[in-house]
C-alpha positions in Angstrom: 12.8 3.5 8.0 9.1 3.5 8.9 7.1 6.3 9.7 3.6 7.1 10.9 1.2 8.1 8.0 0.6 12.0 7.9 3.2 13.4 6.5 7.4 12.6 6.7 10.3 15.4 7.1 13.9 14.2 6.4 16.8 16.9 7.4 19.9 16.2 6.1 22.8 17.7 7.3 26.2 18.0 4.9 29.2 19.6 5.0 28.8 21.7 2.0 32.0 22.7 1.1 33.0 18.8 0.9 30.3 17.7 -0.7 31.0 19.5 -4.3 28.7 20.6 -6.7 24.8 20.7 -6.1 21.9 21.0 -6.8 20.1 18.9 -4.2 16.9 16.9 -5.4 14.6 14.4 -4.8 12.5 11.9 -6.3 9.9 9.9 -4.6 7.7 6.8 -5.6 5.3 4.9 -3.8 1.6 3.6 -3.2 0.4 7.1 -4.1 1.4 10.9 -4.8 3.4 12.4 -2.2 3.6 16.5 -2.5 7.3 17.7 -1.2 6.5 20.8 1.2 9.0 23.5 1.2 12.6 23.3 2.2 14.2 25.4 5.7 17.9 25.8 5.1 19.9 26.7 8.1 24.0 26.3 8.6 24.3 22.7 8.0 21.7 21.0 6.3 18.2 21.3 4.9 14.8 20.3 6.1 12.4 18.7 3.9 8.6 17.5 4.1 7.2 14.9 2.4 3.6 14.6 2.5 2.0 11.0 1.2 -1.4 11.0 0.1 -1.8 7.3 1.9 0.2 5.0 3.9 2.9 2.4 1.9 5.9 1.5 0.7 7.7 4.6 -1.1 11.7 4.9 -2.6 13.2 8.3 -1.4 16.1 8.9 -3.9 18.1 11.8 -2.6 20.3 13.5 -5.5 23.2 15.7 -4.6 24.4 17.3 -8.0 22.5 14.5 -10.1 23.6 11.5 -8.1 22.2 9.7 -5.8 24.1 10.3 -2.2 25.7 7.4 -0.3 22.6 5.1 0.6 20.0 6.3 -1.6 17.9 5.1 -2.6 15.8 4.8 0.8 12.7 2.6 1.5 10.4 4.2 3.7 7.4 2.7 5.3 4.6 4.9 6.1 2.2 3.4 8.7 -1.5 3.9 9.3 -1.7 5.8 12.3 -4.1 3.9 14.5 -5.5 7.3 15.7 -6.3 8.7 12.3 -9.6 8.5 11.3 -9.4 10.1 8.1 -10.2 9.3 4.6 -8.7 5.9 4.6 -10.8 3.7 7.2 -10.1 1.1 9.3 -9.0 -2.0 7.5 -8.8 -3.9 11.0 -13.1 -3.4 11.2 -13.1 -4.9 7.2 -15.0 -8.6 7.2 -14.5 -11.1 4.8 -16.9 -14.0 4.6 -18.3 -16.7 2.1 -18.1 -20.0 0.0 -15.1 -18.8 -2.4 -12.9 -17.8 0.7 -11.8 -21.3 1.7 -12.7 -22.9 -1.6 -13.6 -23.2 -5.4 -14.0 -25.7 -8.5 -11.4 -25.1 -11.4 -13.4 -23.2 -14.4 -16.4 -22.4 -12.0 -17.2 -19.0 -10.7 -16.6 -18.3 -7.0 -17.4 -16.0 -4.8 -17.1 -14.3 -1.7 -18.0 -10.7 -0.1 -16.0 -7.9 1.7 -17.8 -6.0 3.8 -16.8 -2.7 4.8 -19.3 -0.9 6.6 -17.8 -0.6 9.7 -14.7 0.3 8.0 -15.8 3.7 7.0 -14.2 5.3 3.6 -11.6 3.4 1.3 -10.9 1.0 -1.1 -10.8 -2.4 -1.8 -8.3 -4.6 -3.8 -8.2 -8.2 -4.0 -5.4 -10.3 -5.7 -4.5 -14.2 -6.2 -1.8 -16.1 -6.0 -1.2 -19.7 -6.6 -0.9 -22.1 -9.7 -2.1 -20.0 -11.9 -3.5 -16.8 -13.1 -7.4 -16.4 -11.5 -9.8 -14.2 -13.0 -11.2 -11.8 -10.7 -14.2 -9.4 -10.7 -15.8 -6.9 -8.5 -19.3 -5.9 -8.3 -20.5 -3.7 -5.2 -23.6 -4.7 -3.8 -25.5 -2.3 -0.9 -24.6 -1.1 2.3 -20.9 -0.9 1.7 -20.2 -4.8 0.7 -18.3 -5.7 -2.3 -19.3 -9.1 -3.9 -15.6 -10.5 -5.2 -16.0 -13.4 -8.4 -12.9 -15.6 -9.6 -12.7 -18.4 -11.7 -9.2 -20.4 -11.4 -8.1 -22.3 -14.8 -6.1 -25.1 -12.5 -6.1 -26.7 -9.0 -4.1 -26.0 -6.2 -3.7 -23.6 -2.9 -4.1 -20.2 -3.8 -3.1 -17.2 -0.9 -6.4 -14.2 -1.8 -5.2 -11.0 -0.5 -7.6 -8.4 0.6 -6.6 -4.9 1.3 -8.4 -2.5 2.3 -6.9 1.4 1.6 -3.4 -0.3 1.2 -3.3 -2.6 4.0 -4.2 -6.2 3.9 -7.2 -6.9 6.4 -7.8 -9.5 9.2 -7.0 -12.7 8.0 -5.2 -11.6 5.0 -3.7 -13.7 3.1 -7.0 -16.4 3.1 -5.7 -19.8 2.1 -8.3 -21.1 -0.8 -8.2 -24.6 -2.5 -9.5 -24.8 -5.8 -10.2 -28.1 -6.7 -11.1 -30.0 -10.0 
């Protein structure tokens, strides 16, 4: 199921009297909190809101008298909507550029930058993966650009993943080869 960021309503509609005993309930995980608005009840079913403080993946477990109902758990992708311009930027305006992007020296510090001034508000993560286990630090430098340090312990191709508010950015994953 995928969804457009802002918020997600699921109705679910039952044959109560075949269904046996309640209560209904829900439990939902995923890249952040997600408040559960109040529930409309009418003859067949009940309307729920969902409302996820950013875009992600999230699991929808949907209970019916402590149990999970036929399908549940759900994954549920919420989407960036391309016309929100909210508190979570633009990760498609995020830049990444320097030395450490395309290449390193095992046990030596790299680096590269993330610039995200044209991004407007959000945050940045950056991950590694490859032969081994890199050590990666953050410092942010002015006008909204992030210098990014890592040190690899062995050679190889490593994928660098740059997100930016959840969502990996242009030319994410960057393939980097750390040699000895």
């Amino acid at each position: 199921m995928i969804c457009i960021w802002t918020r997600m309503v699921v109705y679910l509609e039952m044959l109560l009297f075949l269904s046996g005993y309640g209560p209904l309930s829900f439990s939902i995980q995923g890249t952040s909190q997600c408040d559960i608005g109040p529930s409309k009840r009418d003859k067949t079913g009940f309307d729920y809101e969902f409302l996820p403080k950013a875009p992600g993946e999230y699991t929808l477990h949907i209970l019916w008298g402590g149990r999970d109902i036929t399908g549940s758990p759900f994954k549920v992708d919420i989407a960036r909507n391309p016309e929100h311009r909210g508190p979570y930027g633009e990760p498609e305006k995020v830049k990444v550029y320097g030395p450490g992007i395309q290449k390193g020296e095992v046990g030596r510090s790299s680096e590269f930058y993330v610039d995200v001034k044209e991004a407007g508000p959000g945050t940045v993560a950056v991950s590694m993966k490859g032969p081994s286990k890199a050590d990666i630090s953050f410092s942010k430098g002015g006008d909204n650009i992030t210098k990014v340090e890592y040190v690899c312990p062995e050679p190889g191709e490593y994928d660098v993943i740059v997100k930016f508010s959840g969502f990996e950015v242009p030319g994410s994953p960057f393939k980097t080869q750390i040699v000895s």
